[in-house]
PDB file of N, CA, C and O in Angstrom:
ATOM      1  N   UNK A   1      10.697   5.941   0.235  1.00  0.00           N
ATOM      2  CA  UNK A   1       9.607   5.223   0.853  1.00  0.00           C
ATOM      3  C   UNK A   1       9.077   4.156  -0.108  1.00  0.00           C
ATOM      4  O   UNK A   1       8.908   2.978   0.205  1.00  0.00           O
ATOM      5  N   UNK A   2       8.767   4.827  -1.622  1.00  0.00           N
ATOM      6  CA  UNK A   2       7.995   3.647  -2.350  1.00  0.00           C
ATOM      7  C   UNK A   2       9.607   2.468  -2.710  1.00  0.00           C
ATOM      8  O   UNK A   2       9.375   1.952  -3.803  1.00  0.00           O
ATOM      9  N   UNK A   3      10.463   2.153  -2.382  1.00  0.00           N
ATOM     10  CA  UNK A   3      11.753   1.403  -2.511  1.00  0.00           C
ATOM     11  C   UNK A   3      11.297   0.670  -1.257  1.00  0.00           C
ATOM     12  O   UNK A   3      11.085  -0.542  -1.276  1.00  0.00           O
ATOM     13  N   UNK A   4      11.134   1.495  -0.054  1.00  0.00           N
ATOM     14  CA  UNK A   4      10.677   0.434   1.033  1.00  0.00           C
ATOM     15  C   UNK A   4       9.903  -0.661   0.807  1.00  0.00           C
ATOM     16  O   UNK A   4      10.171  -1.862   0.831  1.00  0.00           O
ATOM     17  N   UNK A   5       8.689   0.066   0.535  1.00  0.00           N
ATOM     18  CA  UNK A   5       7.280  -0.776   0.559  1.00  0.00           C
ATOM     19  C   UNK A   5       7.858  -1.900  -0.826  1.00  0.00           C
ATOM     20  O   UNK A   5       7.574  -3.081  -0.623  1.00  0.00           O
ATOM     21  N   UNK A   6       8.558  -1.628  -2.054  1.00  0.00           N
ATOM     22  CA  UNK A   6       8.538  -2.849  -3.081  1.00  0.00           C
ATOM     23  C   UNK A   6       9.539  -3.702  -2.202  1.00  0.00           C
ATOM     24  O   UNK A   6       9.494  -4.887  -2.531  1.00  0.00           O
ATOM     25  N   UNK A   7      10.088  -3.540  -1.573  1.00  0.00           N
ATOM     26  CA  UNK A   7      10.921  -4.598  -1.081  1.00  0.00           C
ATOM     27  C   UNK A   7      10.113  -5.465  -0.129  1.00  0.00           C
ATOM     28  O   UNK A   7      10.001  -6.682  -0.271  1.00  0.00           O
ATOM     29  N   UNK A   8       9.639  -4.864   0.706  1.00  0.00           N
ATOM     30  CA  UNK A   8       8.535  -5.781   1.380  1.00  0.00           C
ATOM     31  C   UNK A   8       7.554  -6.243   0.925  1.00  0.00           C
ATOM     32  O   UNK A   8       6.995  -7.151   1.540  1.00  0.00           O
ATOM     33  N   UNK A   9       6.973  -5.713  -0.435  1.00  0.00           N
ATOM     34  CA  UNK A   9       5.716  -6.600  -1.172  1.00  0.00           C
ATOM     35  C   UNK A   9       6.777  -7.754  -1.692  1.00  0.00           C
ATOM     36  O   UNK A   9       6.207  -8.840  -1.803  1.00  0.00           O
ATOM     37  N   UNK A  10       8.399  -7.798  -2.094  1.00  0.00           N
ATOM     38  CA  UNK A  10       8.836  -8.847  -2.897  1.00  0.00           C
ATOM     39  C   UNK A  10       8.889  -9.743  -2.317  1.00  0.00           C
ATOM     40  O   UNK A  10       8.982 -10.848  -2.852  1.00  0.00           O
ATOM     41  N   UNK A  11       8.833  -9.497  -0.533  1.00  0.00           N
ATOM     42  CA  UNK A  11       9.708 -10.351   0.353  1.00  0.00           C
ATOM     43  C   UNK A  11       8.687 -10.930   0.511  1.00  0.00           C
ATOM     44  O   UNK A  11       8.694 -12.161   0.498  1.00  0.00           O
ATOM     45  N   UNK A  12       7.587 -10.261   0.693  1.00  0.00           N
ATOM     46  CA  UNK A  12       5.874 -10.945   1.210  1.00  0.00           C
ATOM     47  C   UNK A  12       5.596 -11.996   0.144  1.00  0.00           C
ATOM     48  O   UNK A  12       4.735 -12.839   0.393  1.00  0.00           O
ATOM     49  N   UNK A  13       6.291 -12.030  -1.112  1.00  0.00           N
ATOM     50  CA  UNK A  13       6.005 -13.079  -2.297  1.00  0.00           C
ATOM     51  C   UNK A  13       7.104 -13.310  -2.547  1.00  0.00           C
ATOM     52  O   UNK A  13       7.455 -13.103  -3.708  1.00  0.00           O
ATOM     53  N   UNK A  14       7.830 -13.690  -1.837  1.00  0.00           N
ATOM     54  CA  UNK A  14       8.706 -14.563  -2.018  1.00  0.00           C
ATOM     55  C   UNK A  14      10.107 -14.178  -2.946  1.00  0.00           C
ATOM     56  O   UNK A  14      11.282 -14.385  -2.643  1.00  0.00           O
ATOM     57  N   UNK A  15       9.562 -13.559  -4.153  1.00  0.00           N
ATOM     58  CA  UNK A  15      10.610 -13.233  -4.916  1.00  0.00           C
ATOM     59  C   UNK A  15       9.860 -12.149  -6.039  1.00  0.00           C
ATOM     60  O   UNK A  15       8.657 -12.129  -6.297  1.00  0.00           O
ATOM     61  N   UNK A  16      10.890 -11.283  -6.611  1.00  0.00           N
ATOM     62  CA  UNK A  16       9.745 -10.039  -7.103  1.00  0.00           C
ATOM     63  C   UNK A  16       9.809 -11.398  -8.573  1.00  0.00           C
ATOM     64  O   UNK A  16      10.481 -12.398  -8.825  1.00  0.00           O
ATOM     65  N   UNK A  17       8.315 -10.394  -9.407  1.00  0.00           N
ATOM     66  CA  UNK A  17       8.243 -10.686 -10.759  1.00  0.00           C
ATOM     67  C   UNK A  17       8.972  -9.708 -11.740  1.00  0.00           C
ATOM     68  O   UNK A  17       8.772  -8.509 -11.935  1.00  0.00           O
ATOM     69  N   UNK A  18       9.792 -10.489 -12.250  1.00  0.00           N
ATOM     70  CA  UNK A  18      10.334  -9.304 -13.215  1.00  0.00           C
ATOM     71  C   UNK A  18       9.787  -8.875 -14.176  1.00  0.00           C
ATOM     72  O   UNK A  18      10.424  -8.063 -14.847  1.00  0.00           O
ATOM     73  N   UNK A  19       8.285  -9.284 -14.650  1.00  0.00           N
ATOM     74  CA  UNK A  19       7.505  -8.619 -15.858  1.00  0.00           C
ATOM     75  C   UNK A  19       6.497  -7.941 -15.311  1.00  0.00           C
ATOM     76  O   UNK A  19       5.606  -7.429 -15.988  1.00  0.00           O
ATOM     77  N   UNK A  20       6.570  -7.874 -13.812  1.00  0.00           N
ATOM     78  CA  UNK A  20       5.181  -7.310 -13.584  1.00  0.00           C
ATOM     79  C   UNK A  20       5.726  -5.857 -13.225  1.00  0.00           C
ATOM     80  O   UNK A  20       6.749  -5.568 -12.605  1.00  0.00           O
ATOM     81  N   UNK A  21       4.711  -4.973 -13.815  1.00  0.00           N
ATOM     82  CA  UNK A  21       4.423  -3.469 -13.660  1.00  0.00           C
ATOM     83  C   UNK A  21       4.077  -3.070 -11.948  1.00  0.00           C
ATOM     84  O   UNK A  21       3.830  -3.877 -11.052  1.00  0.00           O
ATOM     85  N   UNK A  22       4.143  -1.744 -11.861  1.00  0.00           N
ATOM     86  CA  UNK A  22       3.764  -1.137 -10.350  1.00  0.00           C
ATOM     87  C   UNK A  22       2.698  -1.382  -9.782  1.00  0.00           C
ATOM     88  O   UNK A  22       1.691  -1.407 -10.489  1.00  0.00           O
ATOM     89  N   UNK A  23       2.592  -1.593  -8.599  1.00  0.00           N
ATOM     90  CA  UNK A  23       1.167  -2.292  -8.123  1.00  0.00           C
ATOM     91  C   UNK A  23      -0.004  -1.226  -8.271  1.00  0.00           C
ATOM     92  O   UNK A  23      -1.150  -1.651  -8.125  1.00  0.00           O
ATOM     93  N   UNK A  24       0.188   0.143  -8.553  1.00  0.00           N
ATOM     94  CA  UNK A  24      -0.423   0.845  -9.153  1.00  0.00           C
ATOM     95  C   UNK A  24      -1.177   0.403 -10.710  1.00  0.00           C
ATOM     96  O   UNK A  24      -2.308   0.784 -11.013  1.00  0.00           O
ATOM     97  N   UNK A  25      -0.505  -0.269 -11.399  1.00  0.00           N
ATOM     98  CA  UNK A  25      -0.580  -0.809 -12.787  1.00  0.00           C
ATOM     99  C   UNK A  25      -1.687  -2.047 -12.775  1.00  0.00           C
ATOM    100  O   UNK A  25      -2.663  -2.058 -13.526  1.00  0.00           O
ATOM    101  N   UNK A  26      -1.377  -3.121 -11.780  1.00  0.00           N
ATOM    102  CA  UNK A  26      -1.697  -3.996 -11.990  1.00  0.00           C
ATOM    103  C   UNK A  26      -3.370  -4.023 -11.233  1.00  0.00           C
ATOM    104  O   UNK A  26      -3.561  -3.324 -10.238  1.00  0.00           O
ATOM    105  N   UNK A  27      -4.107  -4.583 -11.607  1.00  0.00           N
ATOM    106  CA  UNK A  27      -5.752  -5.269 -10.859  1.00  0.00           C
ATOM    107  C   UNK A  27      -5.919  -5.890 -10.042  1.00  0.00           C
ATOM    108  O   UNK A  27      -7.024  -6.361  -9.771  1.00  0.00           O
ATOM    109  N   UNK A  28      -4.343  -6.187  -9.060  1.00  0.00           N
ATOM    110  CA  UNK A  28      -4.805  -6.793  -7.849  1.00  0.00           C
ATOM    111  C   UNK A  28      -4.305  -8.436  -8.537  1.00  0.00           C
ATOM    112  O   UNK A  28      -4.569  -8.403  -9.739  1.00  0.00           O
ATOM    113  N   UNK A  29      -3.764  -9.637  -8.196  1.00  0.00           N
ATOM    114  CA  UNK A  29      -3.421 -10.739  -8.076  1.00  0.00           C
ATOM    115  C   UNK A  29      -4.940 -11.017  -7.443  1.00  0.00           C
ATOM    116  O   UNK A  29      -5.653 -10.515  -6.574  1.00  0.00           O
ATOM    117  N   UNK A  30      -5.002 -12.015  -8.309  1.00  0.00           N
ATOM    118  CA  UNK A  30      -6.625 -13.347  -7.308  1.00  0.00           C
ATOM    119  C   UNK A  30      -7.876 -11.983  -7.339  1.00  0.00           C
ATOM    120  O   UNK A  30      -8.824 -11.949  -6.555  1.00  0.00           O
ATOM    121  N   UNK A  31      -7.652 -11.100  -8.242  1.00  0.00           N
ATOM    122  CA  UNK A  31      -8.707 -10.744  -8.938  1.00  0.00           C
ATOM    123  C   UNK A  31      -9.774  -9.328  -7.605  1.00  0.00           C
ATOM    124  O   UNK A  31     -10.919  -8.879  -7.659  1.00  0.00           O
ATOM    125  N   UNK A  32      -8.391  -9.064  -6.421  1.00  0.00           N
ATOM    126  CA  UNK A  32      -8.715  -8.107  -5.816  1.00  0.00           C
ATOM    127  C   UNK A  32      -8.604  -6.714  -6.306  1.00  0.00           C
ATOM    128  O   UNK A  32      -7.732  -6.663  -7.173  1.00  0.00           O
ATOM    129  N   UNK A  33      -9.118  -5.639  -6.096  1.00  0.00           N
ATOM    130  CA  UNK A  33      -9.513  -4.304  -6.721  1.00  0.00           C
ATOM    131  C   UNK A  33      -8.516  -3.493  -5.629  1.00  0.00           C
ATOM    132  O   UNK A  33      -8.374  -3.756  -4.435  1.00  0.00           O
ATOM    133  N   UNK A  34      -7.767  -2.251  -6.542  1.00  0.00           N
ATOM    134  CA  UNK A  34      -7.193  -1.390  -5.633  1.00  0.00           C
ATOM    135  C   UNK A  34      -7.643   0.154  -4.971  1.00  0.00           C
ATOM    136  O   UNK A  34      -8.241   1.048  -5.571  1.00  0.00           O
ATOM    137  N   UNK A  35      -7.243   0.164  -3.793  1.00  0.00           N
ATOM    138  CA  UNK A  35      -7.914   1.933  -3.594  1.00  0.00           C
ATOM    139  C   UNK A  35      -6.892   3.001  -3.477  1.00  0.00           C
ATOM    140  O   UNK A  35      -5.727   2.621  -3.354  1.00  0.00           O
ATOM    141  N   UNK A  36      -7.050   3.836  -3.489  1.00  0.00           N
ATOM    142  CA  UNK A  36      -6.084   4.899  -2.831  1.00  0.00           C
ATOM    143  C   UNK A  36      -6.580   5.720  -1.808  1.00  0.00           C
ATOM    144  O   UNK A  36      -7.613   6.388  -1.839  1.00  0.00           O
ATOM    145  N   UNK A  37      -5.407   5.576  -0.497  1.00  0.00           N
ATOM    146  CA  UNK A  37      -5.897   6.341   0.446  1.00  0.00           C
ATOM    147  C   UNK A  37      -5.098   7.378   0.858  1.00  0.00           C
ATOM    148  O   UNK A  37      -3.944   7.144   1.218  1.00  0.00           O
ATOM    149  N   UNK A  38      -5.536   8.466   0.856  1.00  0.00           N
ATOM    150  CA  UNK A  38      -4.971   9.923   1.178  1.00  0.00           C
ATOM    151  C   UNK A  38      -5.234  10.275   2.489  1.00  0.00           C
ATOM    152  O   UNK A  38      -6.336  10.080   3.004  1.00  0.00           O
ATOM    153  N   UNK A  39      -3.998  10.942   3.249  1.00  0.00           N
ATOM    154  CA  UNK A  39      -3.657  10.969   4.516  1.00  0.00           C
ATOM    155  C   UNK A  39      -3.218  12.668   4.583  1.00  0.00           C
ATOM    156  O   UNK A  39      -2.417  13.329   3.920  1.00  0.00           O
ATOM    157  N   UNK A  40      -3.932  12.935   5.450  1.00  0.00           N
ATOM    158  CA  UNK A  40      -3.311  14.250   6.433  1.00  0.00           C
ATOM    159  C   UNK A  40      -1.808  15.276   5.466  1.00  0.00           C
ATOM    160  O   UNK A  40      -1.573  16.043   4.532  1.00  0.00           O
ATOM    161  N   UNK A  41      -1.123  14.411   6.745  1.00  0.00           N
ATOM    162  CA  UNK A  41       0.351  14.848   5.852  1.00  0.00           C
ATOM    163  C   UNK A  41       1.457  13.354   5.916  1.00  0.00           C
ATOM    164  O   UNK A  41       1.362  12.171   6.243  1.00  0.00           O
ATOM    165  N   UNK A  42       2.347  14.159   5.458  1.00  0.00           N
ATOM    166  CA  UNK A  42       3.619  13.413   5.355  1.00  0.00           C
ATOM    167  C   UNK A  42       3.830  12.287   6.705  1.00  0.00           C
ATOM    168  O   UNK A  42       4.492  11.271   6.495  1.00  0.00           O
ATOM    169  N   UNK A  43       3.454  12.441   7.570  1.00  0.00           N
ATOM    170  CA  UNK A  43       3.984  12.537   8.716  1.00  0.00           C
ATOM    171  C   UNK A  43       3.197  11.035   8.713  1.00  0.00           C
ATOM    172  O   UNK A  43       3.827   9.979   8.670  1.00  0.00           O
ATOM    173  N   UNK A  44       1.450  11.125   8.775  1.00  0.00           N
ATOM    174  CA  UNK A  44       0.576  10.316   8.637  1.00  0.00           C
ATOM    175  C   UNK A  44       1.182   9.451   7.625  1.00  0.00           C
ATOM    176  O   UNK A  44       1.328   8.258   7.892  1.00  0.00           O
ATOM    177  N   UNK A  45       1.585   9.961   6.391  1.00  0.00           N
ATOM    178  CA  UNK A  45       1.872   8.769   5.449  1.00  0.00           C
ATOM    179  C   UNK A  45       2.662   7.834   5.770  1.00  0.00           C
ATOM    180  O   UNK A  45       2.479   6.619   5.691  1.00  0.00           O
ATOM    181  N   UNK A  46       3.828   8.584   6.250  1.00  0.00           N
ATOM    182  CA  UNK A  46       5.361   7.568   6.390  1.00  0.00           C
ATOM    183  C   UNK A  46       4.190   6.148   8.042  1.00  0.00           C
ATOM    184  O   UNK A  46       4.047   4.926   8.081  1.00  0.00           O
ATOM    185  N   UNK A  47       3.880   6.878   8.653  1.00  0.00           N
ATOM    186  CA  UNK A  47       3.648   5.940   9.686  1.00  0.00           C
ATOM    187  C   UNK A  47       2.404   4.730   8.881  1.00  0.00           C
ATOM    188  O   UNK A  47       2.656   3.532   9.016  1.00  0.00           O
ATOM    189  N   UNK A  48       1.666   4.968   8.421  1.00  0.00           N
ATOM    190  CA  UNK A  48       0.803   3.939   7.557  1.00  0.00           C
ATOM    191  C   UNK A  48       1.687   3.355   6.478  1.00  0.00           C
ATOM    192  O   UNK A  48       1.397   2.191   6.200  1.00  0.00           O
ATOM    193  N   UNK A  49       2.483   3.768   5.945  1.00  0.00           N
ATOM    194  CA  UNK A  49       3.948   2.928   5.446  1.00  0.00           C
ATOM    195  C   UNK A  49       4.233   2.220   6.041  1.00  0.00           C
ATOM    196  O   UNK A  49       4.141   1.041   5.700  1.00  0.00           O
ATOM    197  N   UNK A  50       4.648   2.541   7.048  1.00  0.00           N
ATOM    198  CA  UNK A  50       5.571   1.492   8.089  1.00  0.00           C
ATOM    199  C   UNK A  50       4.396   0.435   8.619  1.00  0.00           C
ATOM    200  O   UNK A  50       4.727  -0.745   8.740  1.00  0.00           O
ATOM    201  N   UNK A  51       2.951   0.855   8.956  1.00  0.00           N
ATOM    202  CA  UNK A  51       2.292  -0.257   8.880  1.00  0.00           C
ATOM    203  C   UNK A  51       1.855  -1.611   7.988  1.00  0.00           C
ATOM    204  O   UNK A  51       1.802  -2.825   8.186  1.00  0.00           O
ATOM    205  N   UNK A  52       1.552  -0.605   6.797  1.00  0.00           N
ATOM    206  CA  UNK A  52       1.537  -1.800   5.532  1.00  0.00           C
ATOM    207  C   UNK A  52       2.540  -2.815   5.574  1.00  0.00           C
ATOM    208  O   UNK A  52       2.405  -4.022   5.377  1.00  0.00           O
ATOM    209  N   UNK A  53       3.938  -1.924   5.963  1.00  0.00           N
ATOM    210  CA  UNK A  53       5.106  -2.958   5.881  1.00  0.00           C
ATOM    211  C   UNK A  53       5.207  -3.694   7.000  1.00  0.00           C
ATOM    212  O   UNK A  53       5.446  -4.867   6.714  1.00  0.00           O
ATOM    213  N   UNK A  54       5.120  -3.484   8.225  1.00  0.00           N
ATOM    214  CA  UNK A  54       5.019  -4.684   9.072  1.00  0.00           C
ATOM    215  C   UNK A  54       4.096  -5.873   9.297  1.00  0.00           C
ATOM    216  O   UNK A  54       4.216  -6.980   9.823  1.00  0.00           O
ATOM    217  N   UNK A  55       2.773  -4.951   8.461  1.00  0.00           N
ATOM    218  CA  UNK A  55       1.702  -6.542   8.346  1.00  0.00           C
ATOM    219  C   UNK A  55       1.866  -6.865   6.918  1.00  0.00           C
ATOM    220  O   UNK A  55       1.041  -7.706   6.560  1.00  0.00           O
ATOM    221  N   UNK A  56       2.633  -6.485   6.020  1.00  0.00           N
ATOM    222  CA  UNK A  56       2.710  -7.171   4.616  1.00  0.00           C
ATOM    223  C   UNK A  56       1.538  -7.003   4.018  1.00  0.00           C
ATOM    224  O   UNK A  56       0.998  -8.072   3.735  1.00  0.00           O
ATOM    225  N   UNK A  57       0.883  -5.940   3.689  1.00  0.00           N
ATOM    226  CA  UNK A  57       0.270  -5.464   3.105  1.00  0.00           C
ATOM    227  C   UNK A  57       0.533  -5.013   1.696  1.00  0.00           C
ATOM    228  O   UNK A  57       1.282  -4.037   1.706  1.00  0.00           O
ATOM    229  N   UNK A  58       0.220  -5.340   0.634  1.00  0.00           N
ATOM    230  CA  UNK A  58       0.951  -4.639  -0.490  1.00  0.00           C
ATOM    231  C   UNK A  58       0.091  -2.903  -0.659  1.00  0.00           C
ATOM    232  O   UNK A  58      -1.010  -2.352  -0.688  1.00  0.00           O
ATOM    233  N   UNK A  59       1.386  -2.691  -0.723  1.00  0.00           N
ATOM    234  CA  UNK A  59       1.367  -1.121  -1.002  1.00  0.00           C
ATOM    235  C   UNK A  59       2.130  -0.185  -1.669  1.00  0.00           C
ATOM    236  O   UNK A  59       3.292  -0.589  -1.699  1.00  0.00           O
ATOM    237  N   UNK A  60       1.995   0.982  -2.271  1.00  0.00           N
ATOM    238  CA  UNK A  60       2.734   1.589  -3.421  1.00  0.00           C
ATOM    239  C   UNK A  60       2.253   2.863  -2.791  1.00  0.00           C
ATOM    240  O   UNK A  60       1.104   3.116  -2.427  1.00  0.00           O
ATOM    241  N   UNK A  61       3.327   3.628  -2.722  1.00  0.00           N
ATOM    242  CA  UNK A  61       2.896   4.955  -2.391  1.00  0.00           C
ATOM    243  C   UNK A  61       3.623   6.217  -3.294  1.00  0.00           C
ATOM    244  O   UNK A  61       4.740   6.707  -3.126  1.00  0.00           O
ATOM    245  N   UNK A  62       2.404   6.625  -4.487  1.00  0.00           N
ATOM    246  CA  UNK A  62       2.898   7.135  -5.428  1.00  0.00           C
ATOM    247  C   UNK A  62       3.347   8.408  -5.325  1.00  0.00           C
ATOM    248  O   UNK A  62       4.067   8.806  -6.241  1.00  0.00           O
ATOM    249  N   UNK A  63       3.025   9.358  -4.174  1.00  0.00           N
ATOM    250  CA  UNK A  63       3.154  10.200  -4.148  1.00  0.00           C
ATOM    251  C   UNK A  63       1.916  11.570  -3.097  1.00  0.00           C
ATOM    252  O   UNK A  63       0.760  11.179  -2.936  1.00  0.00           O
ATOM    253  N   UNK A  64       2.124  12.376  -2.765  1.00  0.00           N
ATOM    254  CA  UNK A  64       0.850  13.519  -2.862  1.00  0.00           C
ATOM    255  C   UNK A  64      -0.065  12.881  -1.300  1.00  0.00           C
ATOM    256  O   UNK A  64      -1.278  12.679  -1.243  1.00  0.00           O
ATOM    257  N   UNK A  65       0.956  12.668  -0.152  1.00  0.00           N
ATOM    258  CA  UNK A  65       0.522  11.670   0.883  1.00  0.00           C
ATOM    259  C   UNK A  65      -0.945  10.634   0.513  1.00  0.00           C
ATOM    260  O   UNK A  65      -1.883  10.473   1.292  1.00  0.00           O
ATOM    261  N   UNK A  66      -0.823  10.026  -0.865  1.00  0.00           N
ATOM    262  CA  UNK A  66      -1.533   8.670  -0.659  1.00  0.00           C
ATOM    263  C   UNK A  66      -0.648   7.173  -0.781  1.00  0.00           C
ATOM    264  O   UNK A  66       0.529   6.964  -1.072  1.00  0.00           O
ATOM    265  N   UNK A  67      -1.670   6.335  -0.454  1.00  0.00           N
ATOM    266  CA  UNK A  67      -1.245   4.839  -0.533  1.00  0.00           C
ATOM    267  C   UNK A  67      -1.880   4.202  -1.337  1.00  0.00           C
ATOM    268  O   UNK A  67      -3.070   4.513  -1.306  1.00  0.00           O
ATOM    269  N   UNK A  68      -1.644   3.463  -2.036  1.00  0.00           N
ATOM    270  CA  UNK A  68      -2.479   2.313  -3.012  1.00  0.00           C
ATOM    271  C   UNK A  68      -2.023   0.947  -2.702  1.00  0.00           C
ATOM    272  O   UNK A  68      -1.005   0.283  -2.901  1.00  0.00           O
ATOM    273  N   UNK A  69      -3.563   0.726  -1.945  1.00  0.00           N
ATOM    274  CA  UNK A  69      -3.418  -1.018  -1.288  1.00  0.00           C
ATOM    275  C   UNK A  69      -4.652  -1.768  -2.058  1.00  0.00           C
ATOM    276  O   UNK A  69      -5.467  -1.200  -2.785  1.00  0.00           O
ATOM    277  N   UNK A  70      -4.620  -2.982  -1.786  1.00  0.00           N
ATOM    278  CA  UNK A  70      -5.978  -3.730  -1.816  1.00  0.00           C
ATOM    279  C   UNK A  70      -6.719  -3.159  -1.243  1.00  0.00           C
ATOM    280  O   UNK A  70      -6.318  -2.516  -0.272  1.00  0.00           O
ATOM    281  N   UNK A  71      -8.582  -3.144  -1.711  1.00  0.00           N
ATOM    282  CA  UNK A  71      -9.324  -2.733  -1.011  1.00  0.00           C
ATOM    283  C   UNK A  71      -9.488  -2.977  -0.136  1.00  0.00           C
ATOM    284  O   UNK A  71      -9.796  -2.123   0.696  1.00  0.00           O
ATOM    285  N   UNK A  72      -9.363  -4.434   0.213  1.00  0.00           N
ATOM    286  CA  UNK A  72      -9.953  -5.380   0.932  1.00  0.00           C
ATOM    287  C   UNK A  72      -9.120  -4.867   2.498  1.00  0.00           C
ATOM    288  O   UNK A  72      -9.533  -4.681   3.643  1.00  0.00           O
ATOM    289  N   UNK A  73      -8.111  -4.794   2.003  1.00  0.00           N
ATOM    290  CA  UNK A  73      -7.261  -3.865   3.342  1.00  0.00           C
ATOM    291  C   UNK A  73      -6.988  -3.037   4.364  1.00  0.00           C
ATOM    292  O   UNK A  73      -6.287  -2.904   5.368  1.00  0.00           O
ATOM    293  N   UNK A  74      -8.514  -2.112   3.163  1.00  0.00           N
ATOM    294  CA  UNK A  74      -8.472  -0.561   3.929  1.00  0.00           C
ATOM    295  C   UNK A  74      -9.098  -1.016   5.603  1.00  0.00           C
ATOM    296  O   UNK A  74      -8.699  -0.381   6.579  1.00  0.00           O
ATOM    297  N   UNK A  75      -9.771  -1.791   5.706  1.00  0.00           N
ATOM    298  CA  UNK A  75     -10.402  -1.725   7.383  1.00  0.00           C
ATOM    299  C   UNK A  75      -9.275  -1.698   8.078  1.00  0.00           C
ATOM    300  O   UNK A  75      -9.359  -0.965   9.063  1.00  0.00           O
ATOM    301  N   UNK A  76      -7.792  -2.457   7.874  1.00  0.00           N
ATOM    302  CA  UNK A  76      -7.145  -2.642   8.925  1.00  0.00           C
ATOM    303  C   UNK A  76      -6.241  -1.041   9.158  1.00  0.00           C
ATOM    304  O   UNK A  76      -5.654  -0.669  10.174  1.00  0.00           O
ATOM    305  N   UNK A  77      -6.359  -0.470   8.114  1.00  0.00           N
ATOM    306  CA  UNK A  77      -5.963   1.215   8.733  1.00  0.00           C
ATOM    307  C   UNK A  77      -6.845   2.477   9.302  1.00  0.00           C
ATOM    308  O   UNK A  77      -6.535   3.613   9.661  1.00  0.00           O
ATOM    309  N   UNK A  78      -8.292   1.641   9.208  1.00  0.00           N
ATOM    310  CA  UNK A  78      -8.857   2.321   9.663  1.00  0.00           C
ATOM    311  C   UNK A  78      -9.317   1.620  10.864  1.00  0.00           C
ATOM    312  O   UNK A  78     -10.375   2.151  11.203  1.00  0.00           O
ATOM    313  N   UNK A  79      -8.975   0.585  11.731  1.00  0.00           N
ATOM    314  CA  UNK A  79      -9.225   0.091  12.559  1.00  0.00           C
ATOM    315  C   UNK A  79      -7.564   0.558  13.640  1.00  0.00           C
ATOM    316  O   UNK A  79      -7.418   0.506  14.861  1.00  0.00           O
ATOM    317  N   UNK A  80      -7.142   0.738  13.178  1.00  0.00           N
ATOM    318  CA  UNK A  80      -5.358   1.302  13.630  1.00  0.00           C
ATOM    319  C   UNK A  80      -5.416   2.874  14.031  1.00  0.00           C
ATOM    320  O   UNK A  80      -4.726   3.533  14.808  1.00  0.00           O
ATOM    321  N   UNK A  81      -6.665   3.264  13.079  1.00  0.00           N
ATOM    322  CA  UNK A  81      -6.845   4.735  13.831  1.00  0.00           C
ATOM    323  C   UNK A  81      -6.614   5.794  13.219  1.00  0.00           C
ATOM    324  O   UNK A  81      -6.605   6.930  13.693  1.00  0.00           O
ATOM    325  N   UNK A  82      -6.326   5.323  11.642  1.00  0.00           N
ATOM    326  CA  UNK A  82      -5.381   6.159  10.766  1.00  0.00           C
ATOM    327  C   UNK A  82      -7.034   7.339  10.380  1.00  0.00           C
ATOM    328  O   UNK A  82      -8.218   7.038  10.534  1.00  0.00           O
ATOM    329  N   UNK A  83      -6.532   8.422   9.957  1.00  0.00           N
ATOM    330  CA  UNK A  83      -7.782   9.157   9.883  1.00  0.00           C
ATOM    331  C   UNK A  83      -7.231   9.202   8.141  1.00  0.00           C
ATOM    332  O   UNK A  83      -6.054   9.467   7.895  1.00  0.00           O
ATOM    333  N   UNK A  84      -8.043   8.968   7.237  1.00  0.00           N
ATOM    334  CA  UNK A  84      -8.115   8.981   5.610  1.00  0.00           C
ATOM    335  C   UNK A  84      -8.988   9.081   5.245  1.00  0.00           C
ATOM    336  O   UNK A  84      -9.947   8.825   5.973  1.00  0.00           O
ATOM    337  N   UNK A  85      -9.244   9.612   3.583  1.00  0.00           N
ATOM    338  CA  UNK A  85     -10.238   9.786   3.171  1.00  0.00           C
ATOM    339  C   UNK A  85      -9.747   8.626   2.197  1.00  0.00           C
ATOM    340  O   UNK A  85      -8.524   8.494   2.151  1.00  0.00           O
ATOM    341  N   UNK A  86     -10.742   7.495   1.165  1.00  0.00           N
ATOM    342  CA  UNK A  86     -10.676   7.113   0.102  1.00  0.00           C
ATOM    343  C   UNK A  86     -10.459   8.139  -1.391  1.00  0.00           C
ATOM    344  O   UNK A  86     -11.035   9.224  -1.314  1.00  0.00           O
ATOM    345  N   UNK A  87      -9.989   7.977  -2.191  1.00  0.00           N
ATOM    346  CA  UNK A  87      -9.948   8.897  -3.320  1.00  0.00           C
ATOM    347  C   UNK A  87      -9.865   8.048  -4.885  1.00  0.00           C
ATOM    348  O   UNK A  87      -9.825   8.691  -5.934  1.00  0.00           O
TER     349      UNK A  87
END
């Protein structure tokens, strides 16, 4: 899954950076802040995967059913219906 999502954050920018660390690592590009959102189960995760990736959302999903997106992001999974807690 997290192989999915880097391929679609590379594609969403055009081309990956080869010095840059996991989007877990980094502070967000243009100085946005990241969250992690924890989901239900597995089941919940993979489908909010597949969302991030069809609206190009950057996302990293480290593990333990969460996601790590921009903050700024979280409304559009919780406007989709996704039930999460922030963590």
């Amino acid at each position: 899954m997290n192989g999915a999502l880097r391929r679609a954050m590379e594609s969403s920018q055009g081309h990956a950076d080869e010095h840059s660390g996991p989007l877990l690592n980094q502070r967000a590009a243009a100085g946005r802040t990241l969250t992690a959102l924890m989901f239900k189960d597995t089941a919940t995760l993979r489908r909010a995967a597949e969302f991030a990736i069809e609206t190009k959302i950057r996302a990293e999903a480290p593990g333990h059913n969460a996601l790590i997106i921009p903050i700024g992001d979280k409304h559009l999974f919780e406007e989709r219906g996704f039930r999460l807690r922030e963590i």
